[in-house]
C-alpha positions in Angstrom: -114.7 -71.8 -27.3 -111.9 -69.9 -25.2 -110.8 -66.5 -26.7 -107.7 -66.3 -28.7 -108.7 -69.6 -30.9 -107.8 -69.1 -34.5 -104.5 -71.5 -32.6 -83.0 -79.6 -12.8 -75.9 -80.6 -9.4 -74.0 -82.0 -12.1 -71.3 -81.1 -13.9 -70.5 -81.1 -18.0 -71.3 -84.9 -19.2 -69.8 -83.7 -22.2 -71.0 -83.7 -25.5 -72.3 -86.3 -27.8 -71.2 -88.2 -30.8 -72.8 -91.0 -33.2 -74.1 -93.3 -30.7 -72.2 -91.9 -27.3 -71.4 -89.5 -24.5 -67.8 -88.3 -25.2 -66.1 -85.4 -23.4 -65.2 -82.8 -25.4 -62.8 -80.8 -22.7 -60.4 -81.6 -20.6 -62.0 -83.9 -17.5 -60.4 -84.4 -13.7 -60.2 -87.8 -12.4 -63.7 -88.1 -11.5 -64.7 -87.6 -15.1 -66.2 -84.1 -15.0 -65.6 -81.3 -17.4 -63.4 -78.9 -16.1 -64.0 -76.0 -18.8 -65.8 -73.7 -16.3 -63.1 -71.3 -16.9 -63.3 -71.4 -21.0 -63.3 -67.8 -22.6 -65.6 -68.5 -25.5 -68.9 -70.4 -24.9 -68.4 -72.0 -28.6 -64.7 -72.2 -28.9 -63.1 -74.9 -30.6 -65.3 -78.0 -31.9 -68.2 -77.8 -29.2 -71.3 -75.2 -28.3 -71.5 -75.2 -24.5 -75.3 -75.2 -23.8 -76.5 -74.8 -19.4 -79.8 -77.5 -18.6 -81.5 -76.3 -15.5 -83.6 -78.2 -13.4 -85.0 -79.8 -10.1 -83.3 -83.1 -10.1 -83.8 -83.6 -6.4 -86.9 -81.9 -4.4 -90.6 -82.1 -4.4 -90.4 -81.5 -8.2 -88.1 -84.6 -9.1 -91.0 -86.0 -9.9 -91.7 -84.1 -13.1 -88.6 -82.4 -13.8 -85.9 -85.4 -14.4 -88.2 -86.5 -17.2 -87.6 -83.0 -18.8 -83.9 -83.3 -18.6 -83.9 -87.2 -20.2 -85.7 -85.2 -23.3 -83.4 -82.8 -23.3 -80.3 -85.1 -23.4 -81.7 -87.3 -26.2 -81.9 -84.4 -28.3 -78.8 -83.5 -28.0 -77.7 -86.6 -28.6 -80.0 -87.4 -31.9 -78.6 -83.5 -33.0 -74.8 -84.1 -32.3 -75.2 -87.8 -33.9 -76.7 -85.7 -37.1 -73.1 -83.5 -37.3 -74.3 -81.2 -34.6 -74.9 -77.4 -34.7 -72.7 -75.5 -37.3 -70.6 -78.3 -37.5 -69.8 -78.5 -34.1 -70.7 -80.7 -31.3 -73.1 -79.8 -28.3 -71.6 -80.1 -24.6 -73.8 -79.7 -21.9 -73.6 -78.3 -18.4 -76.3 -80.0 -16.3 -77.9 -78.1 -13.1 -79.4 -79.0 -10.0 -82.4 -76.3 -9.5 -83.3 -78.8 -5.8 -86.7 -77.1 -5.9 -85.4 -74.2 -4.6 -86.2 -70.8 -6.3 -82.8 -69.1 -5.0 -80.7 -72.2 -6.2 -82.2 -71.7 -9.4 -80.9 -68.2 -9.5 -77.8 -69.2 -8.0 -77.1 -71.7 -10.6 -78.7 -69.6 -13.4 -75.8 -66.9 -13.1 -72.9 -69.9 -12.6 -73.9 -71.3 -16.1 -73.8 -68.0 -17.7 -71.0 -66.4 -15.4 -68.5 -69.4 -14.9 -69.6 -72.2 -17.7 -70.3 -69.7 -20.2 -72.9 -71.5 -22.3 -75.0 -69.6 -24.7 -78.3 -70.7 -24.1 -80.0 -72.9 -21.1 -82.6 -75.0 -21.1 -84.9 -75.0 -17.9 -86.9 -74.7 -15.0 -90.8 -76.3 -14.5 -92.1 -74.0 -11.7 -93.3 -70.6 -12.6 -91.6 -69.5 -9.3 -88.4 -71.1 -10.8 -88.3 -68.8 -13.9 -89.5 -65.7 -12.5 -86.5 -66.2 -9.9 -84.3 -66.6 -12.8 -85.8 -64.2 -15.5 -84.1 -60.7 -13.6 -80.6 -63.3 -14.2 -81.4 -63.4 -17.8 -82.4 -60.1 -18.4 -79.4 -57.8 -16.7 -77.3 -60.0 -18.5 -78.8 -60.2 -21.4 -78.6 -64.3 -21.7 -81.5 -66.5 -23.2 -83.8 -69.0 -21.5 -85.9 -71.6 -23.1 -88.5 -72.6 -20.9 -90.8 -76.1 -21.8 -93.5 -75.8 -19.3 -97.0 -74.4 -19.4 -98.1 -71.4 -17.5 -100.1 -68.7 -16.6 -98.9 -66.3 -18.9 -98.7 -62.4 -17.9 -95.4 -62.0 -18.9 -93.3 -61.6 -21.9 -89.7 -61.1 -21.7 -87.1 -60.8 -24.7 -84.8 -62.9 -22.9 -87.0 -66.1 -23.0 -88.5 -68.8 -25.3 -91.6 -70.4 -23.8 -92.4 -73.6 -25.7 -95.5 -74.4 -22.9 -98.6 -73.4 -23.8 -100.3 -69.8 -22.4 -103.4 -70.2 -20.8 -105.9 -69.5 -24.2 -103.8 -72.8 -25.2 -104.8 -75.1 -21.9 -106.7 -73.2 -19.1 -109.1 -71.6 -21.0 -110.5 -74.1 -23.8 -110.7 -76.5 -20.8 -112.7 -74.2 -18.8 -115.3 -74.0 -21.4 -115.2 -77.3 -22.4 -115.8 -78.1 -18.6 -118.6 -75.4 -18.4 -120.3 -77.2 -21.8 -119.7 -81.2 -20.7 -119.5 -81.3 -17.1 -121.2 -78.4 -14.9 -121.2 -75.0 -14.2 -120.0 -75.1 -10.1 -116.0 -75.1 -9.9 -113.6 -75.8 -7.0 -110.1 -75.0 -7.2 -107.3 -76.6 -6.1 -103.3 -75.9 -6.6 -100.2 -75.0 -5.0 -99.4 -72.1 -2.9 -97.2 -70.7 -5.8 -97.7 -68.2 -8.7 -98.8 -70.4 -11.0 -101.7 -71.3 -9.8 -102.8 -68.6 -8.1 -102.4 -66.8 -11.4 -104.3 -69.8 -13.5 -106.9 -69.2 -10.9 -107.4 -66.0 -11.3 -108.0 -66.2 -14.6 -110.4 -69.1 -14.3 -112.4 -66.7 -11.9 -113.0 -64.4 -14.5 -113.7 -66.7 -17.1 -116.0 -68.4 -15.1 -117.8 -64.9 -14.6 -117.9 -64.0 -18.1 -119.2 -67.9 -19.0 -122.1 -68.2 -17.0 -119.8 -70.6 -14.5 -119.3 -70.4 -10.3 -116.5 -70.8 -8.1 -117.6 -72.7 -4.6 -113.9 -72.5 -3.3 -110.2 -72.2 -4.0 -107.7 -73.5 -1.7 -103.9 -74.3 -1.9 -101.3 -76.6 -0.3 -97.4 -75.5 0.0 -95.1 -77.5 -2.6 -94.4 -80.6 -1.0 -97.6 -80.6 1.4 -99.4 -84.1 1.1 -101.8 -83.2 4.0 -104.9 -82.8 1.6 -107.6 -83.8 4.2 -109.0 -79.8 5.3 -109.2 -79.4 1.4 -111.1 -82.7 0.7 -113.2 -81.5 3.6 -114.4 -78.6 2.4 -114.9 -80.1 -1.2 -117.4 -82.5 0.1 -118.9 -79.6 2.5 -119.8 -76.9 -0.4 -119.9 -79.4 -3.6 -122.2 -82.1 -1.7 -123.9 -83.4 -4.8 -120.1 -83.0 -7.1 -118.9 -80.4 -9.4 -116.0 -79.6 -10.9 -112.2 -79.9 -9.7 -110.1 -77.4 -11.5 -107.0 -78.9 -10.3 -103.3 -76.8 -10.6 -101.0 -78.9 -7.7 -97.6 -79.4 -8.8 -95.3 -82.1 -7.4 -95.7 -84.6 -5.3 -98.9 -83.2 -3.4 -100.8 -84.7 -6.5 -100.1 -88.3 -5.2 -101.7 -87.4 -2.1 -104.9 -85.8 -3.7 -105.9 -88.4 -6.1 -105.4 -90.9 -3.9 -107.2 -89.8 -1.0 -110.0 -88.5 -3.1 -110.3 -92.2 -4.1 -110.3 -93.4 -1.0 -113.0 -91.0 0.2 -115.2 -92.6 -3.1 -115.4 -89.3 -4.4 -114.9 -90.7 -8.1 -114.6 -88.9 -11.5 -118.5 -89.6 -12.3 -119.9 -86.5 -9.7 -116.0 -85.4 -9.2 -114.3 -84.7 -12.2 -110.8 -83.7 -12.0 -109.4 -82.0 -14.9 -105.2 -81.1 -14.0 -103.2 -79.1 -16.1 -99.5 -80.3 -14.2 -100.4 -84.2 -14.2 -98.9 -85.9 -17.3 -97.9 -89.5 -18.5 -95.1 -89.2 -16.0 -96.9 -87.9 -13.1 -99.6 -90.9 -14.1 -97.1 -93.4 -13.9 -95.5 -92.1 -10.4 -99.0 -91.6 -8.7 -100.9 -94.9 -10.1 -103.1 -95.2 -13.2 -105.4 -96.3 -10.7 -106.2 -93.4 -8.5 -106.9 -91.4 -11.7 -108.6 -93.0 -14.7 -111.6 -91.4 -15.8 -109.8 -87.4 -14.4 -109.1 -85.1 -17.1 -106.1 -83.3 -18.4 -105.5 -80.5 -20.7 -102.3 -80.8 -22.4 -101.2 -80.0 -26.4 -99.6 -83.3 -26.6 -100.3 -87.1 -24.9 -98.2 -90.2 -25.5 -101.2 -91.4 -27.9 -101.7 -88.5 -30.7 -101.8 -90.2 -33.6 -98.7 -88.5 -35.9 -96.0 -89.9 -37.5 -93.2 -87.3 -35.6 -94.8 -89.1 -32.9 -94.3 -92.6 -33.3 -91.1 -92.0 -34.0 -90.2 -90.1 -31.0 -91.7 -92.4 -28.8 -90.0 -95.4 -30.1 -86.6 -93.7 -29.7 -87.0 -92.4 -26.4 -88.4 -95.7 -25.0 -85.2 -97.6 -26.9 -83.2 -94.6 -25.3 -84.9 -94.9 -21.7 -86.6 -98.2 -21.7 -89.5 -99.6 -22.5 -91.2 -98.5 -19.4 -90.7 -95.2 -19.9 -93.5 -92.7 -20.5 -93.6 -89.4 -22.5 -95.8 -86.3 -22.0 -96.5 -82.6 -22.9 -93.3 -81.2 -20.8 -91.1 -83.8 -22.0 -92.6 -82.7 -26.0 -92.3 -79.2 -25.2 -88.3 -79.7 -24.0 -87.4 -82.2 -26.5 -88.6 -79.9 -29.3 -86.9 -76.3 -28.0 -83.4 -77.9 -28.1 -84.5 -78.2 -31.8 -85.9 -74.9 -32.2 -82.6 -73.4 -30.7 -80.5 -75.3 -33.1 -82.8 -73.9 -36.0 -82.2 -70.3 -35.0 -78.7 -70.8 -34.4 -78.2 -72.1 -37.9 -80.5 -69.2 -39.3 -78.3 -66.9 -37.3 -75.0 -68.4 -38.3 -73.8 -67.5 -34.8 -74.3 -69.8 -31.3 -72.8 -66.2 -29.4 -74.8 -64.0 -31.3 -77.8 -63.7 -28.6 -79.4 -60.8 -30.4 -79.1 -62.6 -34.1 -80.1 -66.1 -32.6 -83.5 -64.3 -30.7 -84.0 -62.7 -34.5 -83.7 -65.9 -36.4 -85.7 -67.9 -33.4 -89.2 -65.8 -34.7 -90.9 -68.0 -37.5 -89.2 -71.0 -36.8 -91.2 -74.1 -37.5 -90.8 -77.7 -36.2 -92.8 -80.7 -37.1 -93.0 -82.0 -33.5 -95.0 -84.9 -32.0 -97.8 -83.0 -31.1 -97.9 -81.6 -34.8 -96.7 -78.7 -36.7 -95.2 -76.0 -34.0 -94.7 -72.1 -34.5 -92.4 -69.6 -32.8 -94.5 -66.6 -32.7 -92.9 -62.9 -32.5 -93.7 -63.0 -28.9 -91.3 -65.7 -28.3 -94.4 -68.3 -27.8 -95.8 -71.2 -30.0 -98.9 -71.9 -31.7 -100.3 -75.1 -30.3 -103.0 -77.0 -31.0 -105.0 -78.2 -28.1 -106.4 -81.2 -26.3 -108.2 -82.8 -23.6 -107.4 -86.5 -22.6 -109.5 -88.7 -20.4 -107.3 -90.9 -18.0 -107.7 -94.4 -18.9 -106.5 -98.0 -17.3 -103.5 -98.5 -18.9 -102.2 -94.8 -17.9 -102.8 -92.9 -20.8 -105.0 -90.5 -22.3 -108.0 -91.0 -24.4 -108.3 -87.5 -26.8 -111.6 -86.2 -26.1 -111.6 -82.9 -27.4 -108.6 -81.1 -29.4 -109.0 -77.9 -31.8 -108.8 -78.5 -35.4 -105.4 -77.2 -35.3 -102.6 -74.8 -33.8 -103.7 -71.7 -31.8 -101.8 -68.4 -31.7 -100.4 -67.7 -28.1 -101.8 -65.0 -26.2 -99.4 -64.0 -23.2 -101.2 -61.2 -21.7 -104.5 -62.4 -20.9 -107.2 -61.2 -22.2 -109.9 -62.4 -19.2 -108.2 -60.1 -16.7 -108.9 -56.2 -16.4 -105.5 -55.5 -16.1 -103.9 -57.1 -19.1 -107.0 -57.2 -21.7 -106.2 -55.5 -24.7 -102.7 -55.8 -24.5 -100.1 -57.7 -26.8 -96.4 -58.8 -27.4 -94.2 -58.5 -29.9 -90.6 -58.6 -30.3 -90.2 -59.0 -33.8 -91.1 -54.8 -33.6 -89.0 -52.8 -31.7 -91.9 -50.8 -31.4 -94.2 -53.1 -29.8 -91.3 -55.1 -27.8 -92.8 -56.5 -24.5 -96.1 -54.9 -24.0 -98.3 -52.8 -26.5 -102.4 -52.0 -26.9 -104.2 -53.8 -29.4 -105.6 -51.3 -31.7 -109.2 -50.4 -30.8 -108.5 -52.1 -27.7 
């Protein structure tokens, strides 16, 4: 078992009542909130909140599904009597898979909209553009996406798992169920080169190999050289540790298939393909691959059924939910919590205060802001099956602590976060460490 167990070009829609999208400010003819210029970012009856992602790009794909979570919890929390008895309105983002437009439209939501919080980003590369914009000015992020970890910044709420709460239980489950040689694939971003890294040294210190590691640009669906070389060095199979993002996926799985390199000498275990990404790709290019995740469509929990049932009566009965979509439905909550705590929306410093300890009885089961502004997580490993789920395979008996600075790598082992201490604050050494 890993270490550390023990655990996106629109304007304001404006905000929502009982059962509808009204606008709360004054709108021009085309219907668009005009309130960019508003002195107070929760003046009169609303809370102006920014939503931030890729809704055109190579990581449409994955990040419109965030945004539809997003939007129905506002809508389920302004239908409820909203946040301190006002209503949320909502400036939505276009982050176009571009790291600088993220940044660009970062400082316009805190700088021109003046919301208090935002909701966004998917990419690592997308936050890290955007964390220096919410740290010089002080702002708050919440983030919903897994990642590598290795950072730990005041100024954001990461409601993803850290890699001792995906990457690493999956490596050793991997290591125990399904052989010791890896090949790595993911894009060329820091994401995966930092998840690989990581993997390297794990592998190392678990009796595990790595045969190769190679990486595709965001967007690139010319998978053939990597397939190649897969077949070259991994002859009789092995492991695919797979960290593409986007639409590369849809060339991978596919061409893999078509090459008849199958998930019974080929497993592929993903930690960025979802329900979603199942759905775009084809259920059948991937059943019987792998995913790591700390929530699928099919955990069995009452929060669950619930949320399912409203989103798909929201969205359709087509519609799919995953871990992402979880993560982002369940911050918007989580904010709303420590906002309530805080008795303040403006109050950044007494809504990050109140944010530590907050609890949530989310789909994926009971949910735990730590004091390094990450949540315990329980964890799991789905098998892809033919109607586009996951079949739970493996999960821990119940939420793990997060452990940003990872504990695998030289650099960062010993270390810890903790803003609930000014003391400790970003980065600290464990005692005896």
């Amino acid at each position: 078992m890993a270490r550390g167990f023990g655990r996106r070009e629109f304007l304001i829609m404006g905000s929502v009542t009982t059962g509808s999208l009204l606008l709360k400010a004054c709108t021009n003819p085309e219907g668009q909130s005009d309130s960019g210029n508003s002195s107070s970012s929760a003046s009169g009856d609303t809370i102006k909140v920014g939503i931030l992602h890729s809704l055109s790009g190579t990581m449409e794909i994955s990040e419109k599904t965030v945004v539809d979570a997003e939007l129905l919890a506002i809508e389920e929390i302004n239908a409820n009597g909203g946040v301190l008895g006002k209503q949320i309105e909502f400036v939505k983002e276009d982050g176009a898979s571009n790291w600088d437009t993220f940044k660009e439209k970062a400082e316009k939501l805190i700088d021109q909209d003046k919301v208090v919080t935002v909701f966004g980003c998917w990419t690592s590369a997308s936050r890290q553009s955007v964390k220096e914009v919410f740290e010089s000015k002080n702002h708050m992020l919440w983030y919903p996406v897994q990642y590598e970890g290795q950072e730990c910044s005041k100024n954001i709420f990461y409601t993803g798992a850290t890699p001792n709460q995906q990457i690493e239980p999956a490596v050793t489950w991997l290591l125990k169920n399904k052989g010791k040689k890896f090949f790595l694939v993911g894009s060329n971003y820091v994401f995966p080169k930092t998840a690989n890294t990581i993997i390297k040294e794990q592998l190392k210190a678990e009796g595990g190999e790595t045969i190769g590691e190679e990486y595709l640009e965001l967007g690139d669906q010319e998978v053939t050289p990597i397939i190649a070389k897969i077949k070259e060095t991994m002859p009789q199979g092995g492991v695919i540790f797979n960290t593409l993002n986007g639409d590369s996926n849809t060339a991978f799985f596919k061409q893999m298939k078509s090459e008849g390199l199958g998930p019974d000498k080929y497993p592929i275990l993903s930690v960025s393909v979802a329900e979603e990404e199942i759905r775009q790709i084809g259920q059948e290019f991937l059943v019987g691959h792998y995913a790591a995740w700390n929530y699928f469509q099919t955990v069995d929990t009452p929060a669950n059924k619930k949320w399912v049932a409203d989103f798909k009566k929201k969205y359709g009965d087509d519609r799919v939910t995953s871990d992402p979509m979880e993560a982002a439905y369940i911050m918007v909550y989580l904010w709303k919590q420590a906002v309530e705590k805080a008795k303040t929306a403006d109050d950044l410093d007494k809504v990050r205060q109140a944010a530590i300890g907050q609890t949530f009885d989310a789909p994926e089961g009971k949910v735990t802001m730590n004091g390094n502004h990450h949540l315990s997580k329980t964890v799991r490993i789905g098998q892809i099956n033919d109607k586009g789920q996951f079949d739970v395979v493996w999960s821990t008996e119940g939420p793990i602590d997060p452990i940003p600075w990872n504990q695998f790598v030289p650099a960062t082992k010993g270390y810890a976060c903790d803003w609930s201490d000014p003391k400790k604050g970003e980065k600290y050494k464990l005692e005896g460490a």
